[in-house]
C-alpha positions as CSV (number, residue, x, y, z in Angstrom):
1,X,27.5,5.5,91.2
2,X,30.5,6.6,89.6
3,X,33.6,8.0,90.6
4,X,35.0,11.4,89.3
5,X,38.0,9.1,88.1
6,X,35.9,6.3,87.1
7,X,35.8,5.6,83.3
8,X,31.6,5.3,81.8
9,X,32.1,2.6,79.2
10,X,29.7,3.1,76.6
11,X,28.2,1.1,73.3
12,X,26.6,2.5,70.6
13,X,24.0,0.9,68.4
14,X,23.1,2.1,65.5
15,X,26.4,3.5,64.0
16,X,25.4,5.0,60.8
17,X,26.2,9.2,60.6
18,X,24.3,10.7,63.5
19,X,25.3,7.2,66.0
20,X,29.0,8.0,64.8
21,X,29.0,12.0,65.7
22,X,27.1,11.2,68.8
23,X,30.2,8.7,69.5
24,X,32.9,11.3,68.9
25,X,31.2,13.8,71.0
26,X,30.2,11.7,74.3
27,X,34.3,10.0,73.8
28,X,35.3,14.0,74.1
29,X,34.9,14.0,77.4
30,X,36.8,13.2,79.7
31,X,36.3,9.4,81.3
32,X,34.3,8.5,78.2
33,X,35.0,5.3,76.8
34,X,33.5,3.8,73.5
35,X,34.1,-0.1,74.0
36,X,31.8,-1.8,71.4
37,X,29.5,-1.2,68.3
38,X,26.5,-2.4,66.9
39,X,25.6,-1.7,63.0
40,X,23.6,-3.7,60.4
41,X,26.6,-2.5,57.1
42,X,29.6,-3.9,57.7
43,X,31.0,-0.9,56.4
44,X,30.3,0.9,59.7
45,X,31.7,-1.7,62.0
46,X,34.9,-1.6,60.1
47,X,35.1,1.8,60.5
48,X,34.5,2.2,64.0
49,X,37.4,-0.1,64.7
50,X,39.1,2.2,62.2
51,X,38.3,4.9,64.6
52,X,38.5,3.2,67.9
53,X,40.9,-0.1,67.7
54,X,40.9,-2.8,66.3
55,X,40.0,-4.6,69.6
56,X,36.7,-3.0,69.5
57,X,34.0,-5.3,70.1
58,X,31.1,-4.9,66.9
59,X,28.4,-7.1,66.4
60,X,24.9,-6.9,64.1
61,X,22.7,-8.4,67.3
62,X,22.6,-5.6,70.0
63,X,21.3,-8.3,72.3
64,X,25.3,-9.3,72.5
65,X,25.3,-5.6,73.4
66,X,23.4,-5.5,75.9
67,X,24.4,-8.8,77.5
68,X,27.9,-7.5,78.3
69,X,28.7,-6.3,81.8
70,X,31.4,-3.9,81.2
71,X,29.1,-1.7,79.2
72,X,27.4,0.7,81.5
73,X,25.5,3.0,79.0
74,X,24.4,2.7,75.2
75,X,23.7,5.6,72.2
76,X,20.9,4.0,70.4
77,X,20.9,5.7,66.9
78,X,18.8,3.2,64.9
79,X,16.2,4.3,62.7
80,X,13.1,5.0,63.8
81,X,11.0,2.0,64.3
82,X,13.7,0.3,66.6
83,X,14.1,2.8,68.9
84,X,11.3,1.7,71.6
85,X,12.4,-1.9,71.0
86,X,16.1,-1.2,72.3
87,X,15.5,1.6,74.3
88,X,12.6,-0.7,76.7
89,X,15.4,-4.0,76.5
90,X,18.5,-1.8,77.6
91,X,17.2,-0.2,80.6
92,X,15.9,-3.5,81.0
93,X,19.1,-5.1,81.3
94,X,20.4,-2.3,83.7
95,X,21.8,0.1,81.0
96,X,21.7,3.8,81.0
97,X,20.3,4.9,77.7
98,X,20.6,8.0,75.3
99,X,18.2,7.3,72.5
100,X,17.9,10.1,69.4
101,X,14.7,11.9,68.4
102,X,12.1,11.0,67.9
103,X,12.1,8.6,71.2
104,X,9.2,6.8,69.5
105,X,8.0,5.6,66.0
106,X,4.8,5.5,67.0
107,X,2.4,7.3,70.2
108,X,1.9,4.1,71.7
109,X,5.3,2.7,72.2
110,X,5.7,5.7,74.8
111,X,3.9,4.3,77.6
112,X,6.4,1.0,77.4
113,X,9.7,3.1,77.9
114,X,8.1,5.3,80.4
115,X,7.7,2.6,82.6
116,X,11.2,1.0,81.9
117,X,12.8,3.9,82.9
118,X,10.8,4.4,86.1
119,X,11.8,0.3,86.6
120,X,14.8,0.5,86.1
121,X,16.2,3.5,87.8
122,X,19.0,4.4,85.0
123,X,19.0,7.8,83.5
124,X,17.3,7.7,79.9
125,X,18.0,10.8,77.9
126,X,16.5,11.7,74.3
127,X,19.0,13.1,72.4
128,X,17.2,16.5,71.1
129,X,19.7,18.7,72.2
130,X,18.0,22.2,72.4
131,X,17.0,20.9,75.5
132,X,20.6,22.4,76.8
133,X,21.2,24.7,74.5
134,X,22.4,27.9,75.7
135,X,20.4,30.1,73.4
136,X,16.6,28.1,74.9
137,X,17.9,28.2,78.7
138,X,18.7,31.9,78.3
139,X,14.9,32.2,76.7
140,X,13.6,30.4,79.1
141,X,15.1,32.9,82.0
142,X,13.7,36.1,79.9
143,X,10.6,34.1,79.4
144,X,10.6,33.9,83.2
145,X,10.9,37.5,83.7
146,X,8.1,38.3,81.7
147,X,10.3,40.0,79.0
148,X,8.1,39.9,75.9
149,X,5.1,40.4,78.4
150,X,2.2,37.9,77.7
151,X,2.3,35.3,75.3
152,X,-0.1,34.9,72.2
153,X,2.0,33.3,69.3
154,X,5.1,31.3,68.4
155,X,6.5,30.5,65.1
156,X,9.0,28.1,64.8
157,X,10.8,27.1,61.1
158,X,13.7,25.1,60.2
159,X,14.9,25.7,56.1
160,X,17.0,23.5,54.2
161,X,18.8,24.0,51.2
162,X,20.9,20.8,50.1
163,X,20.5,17.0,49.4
164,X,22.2,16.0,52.1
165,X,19.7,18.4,54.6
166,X,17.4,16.1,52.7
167,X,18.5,12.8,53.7
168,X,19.4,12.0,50.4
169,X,22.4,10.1,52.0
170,X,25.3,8.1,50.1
171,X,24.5,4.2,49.2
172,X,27.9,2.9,49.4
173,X,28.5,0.6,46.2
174,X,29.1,-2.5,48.0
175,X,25.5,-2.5,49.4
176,X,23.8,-6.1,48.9
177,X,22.5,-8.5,51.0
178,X,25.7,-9.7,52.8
179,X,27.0,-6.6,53.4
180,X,23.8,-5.3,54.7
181,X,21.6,-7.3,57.4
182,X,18.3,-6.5,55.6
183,X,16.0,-8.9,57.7
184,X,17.1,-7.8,60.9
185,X,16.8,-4.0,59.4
186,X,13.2,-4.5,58.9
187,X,12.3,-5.3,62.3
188,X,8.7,-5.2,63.1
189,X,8.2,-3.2,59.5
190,X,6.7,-4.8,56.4
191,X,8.8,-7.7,54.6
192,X,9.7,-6.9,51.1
193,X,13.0,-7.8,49.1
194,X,16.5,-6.0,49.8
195,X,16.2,-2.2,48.6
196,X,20.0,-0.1,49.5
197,X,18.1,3.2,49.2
198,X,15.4,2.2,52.1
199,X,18.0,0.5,53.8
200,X,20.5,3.4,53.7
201,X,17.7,6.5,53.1
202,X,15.5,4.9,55.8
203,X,14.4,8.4,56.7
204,X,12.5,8.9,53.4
205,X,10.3,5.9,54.2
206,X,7.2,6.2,57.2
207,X,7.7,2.3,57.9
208,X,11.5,3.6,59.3
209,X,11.3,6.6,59.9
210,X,8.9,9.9,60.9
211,X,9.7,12.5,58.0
212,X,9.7,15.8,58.6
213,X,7.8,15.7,62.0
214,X,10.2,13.4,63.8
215,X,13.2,14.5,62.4
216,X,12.9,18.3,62.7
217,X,9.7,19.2,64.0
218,X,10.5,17.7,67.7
219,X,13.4,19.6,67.9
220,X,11.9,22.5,67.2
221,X,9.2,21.5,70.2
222,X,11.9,20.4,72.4
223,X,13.2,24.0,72.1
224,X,9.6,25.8,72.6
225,X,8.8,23.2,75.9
226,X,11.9,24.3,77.0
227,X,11.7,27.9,77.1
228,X,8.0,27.9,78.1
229,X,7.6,25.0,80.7
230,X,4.7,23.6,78.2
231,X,3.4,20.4,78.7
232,X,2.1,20.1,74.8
233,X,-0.5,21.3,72.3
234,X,-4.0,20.0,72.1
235,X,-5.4,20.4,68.7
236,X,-3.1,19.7,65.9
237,X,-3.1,20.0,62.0
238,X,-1.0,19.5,59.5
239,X,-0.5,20.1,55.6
240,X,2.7,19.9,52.8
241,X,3.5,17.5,49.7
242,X,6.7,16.4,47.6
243,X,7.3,19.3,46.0
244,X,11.1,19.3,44.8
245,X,12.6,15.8,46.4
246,X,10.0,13.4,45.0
247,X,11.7,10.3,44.2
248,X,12.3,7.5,46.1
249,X,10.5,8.6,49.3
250,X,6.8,8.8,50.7
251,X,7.2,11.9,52.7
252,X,7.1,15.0,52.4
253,X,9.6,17.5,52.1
254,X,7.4,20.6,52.6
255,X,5.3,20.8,55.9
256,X,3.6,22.8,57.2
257,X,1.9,22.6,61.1
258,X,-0.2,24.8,63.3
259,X,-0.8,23.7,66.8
260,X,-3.2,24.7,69.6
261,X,-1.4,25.0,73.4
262,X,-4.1,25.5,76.2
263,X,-3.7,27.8,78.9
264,X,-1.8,26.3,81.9
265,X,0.2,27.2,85.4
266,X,3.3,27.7,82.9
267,X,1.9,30.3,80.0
268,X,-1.4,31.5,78.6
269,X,-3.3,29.8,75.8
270,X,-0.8,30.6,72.2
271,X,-0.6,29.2,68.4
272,X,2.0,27.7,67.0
273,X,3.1,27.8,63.5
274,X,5.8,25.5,62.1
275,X,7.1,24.8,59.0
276,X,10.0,22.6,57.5
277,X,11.2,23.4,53.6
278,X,13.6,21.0,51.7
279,X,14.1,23.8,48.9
280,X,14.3,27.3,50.4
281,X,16.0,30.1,48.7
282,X,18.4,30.2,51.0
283,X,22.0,28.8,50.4
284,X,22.9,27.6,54.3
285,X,19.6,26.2,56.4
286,X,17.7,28.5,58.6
287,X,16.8,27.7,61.3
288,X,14.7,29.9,64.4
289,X,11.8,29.3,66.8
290,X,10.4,33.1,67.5
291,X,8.1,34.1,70.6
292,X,5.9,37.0,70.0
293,X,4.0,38.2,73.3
294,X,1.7,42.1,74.5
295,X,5.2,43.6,75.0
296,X,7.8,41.9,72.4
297,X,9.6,39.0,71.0
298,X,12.3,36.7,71.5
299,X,13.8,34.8,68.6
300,X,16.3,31.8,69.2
301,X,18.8,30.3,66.1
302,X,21.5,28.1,66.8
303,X,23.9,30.6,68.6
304,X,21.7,33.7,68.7
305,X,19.1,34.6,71.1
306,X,17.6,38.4,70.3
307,X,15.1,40.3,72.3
308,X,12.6,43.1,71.3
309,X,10.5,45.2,73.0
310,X,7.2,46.8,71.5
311,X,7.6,50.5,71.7
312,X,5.2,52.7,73.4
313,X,2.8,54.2,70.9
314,X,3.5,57.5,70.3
315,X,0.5,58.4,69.0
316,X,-3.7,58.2,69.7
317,X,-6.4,56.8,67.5
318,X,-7.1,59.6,65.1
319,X,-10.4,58.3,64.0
320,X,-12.3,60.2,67.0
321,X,-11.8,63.5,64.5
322,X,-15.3,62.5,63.1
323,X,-16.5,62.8,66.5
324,X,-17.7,65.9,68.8
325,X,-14.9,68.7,70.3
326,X,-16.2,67.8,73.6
327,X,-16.0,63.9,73.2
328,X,-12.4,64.7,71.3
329,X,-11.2,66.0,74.4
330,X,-12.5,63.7,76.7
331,X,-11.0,60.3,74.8
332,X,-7.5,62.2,74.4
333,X,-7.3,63.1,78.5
334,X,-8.5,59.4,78.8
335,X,-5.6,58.3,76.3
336,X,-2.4,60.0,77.9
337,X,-3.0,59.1,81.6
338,X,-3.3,55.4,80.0
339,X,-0.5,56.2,78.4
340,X,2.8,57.5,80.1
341,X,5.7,58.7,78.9
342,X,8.2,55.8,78.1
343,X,10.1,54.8,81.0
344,X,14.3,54.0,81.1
345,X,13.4,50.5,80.4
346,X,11.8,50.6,76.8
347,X,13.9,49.1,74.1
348,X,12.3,50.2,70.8
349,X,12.8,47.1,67.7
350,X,16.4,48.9,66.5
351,X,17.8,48.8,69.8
352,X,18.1,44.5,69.9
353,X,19.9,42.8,72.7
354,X,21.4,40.0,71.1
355,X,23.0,37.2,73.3
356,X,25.8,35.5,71.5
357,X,27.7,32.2,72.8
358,X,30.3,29.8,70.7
359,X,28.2,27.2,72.9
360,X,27.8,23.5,71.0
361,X,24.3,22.0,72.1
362,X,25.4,18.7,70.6
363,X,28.1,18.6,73.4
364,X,26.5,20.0,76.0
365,X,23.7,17.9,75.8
366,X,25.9,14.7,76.1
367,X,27.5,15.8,79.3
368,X,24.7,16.8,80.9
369,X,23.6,13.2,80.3
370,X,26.8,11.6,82.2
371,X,26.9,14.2,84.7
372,X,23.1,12.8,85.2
373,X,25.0,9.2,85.1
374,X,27.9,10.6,87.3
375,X,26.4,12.6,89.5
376,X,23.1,11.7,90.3
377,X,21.8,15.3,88.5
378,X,18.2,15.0,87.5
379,X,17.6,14.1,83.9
380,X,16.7,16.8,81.7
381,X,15.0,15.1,78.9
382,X,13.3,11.7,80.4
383,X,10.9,9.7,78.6
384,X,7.8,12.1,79.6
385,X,9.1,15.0,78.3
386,X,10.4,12.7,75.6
387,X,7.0,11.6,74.6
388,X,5.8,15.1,74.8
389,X,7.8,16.4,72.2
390,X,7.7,13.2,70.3
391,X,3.5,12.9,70.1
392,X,2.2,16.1,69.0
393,X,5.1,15.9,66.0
394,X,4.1,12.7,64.9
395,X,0.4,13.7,65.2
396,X,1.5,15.9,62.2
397,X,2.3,12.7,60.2
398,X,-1.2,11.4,61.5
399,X,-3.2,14.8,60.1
400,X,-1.0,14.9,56.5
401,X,-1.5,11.5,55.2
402,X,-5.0,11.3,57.0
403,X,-6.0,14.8,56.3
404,X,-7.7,15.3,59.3
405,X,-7.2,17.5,63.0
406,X,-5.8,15.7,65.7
407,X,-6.3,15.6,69.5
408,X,-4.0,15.2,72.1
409,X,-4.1,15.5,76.0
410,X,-0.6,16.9,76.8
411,X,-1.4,15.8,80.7
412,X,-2.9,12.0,80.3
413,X,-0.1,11.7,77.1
414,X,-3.3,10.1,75.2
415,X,-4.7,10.7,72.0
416,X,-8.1,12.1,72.1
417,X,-11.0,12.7,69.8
């Protein structure tokens, strides 16, 4: 246990963009301390002493990582594929881990880090940060209250608009095979010859990375199992192509999802629709997750959070004026008693509470991971809930390229059907 005063030396592994900014943010806080890298361009190690001192420890084997005792927790910010490997050998060798989305490459490796974290008894974290956003724990409390009223549909989208939103990332031009650690790169993937793009635009490829689904769509599950207490759908299927970004990658940058939640303690049974675009015609990305319920909706962005009720209707069905006088008057006394005037708390669509905050998730989500390290506070985002979001986006990838509907048991985390 640590010490208000006591100093959380950390490593990270995997320092390529996201690894770097997740660097920056956890070293913000106070009694922080990056003390070592691991990276496979020796671009980035040279940078991070850059950043951090020349006496920073950097190294392409992350085993040297892990075997150091003055490192007490790693950022594992690999690509895809590696992150079970790493995140199973560092809590392993008594680290505390926070691992970025998706936690898993594939369904299977879940099981794995599940039990090494339970082993272990370090704090793993998956670093999808709408987990603490502001905006999804102030949903989650009008959710609670029954604000929108019963629950029948969410749609959830995320929009991008440029090359980088793409992951058409920079290939530095000293890229080559000494600069670059290819072999050790490929991991457990398929051996072929050095290729800069897959090695630096290892998102574009399904034998790194997860696309769309692992990339975007778990936040946007992280965000909807947040507000609603949701364990996970169980009927998935999925749809899209390469419609604008079709060279050098073999996945999709249009997708489209629809998902199947069953009823549970938490919320009735509800759809989901989700969809990711590479090319909107939009200039800045959009991004929103919107819950539509019997008495209104709730739609969260990255800092707004807006709530609106379903007026009263004002007025009956008129298509009893076909019918008898008698029977007129009957289903018209029937309709106002059913119908009251609109109480003080009715807030008709133009009257929108909106909840504003300058709040940075990114942040927030790092130090609720070393207060959990600090503190002893329960983690927020373990390996279950890890693998929850995780499966039922990478099931996406398993319905587009196999064109079929996919099964999943949100309680047993198995694959079913």
């Amino acid at each position: 246990m640590f010490g208000p005063n006591d100093n959380i030396q950390i490593a990270i592994i995997g320092a390529g963009g996201m690894g770097q900014g997740d660097t920056h943010l956890a070293t913000s806080l106070p009694g922080v301390k990056c003390v070592a890298a691991c990276d496979l361009y020796t671009g980035r190690l040279e940078h991070m002493q850059e950043v951090y001192g020349k006496d920073l420890f950097t190294t392409r084997d992350y085993k040297e990582i892990l075997n150091r005792k003055d490192i007490d927790s790693v950022i594992i910010a690999t690509p895809d594929h590696w992150h079970a490997r790493i995140s199973i050998d560092a809590l392993n060798a008594g680290k505390h881990v926070y691992c970025e989305k998706p936690m898993v490459h594939a369904i299977e490796e879940g099981a794995g880090i599940i039990e090494a974290q339970t082993n272990s008894g370090k704090v793993f974290q998956v670093g999808s940060q709408y987990r603490s956003s502001l905006m999804y724990l102030k949903a989650r409390e009008l959710y609670q209250q029954n604000a929108i009223g019963k629950l029948n549909m969410v749609e959830a989208w995320l929009d991008r608009n440029t090359a980088m939103g793409a992951w058409e990332y920079t290939v530095p031009p000293d890229a080559n095979p000494t600069t670059c650690d290819w072999d050790r790169f490929l991991g457990s993937a398929p051996k072929r010859p050095f290729d800069a793009v897959r090695f630096f635009r290892w998102r574009n490829f399904i034998d790194y990375g997860t696309g769309v689904a692992g990339d975007l769509f778990v936040h946007l599950l992280t965000g909807l199992h947040t507000v609603t207490g949701s364990l996970g759908p169980n009927r998935i299927y999925a749809t899209g192509g390469l419609r604008y970004w079709t060279h050098d990658r073999d996945v999709p940058d249009v997708m489209l999802a629809t998902m199947d939640y069953p009823e549970s303690d938490a919320h009735p049974a509800f759809n989901l629709i989700l969809r990711v675009n590479f090319k909107s015609s939009l200039a800045e990305e959009s991004f929103g997750v919107r819950f539509v319920g019997s008495d209104g909706a709730m739609t969260a962005s990255f800092t707004d959070l807006t709530l609106s009720k379903t007026p009263r209707e004002d007025e009956m069905d008129y298509s009893i004026s076909s019918f008898a006088e008698k029977t007129q008057k009957e289903i018209e006394a029937a309709w106002h008693t059913s119908h009251p005037p609109a109480g003080i708390d009715t807030i008709k669509p133009e009257d929108k509470q909106v909840f504003a905050t300058a709040n940075n998730p990114h942040l927030d989500h790092h130090r609720n991971f070393y207060k959990s390290i600090r503190e002893g506070q329960p983690m927020i985002e373990d390996a279950t809930f890890g693998l929850r979001a995780a499966a039922p986006a990478l099931l996406t990838n398993e319905s587009y390229f196999k064109k079929k509907i996919c099964h999943w048991d949100p309680v047993k985390l198995t694959v079913t059907g």
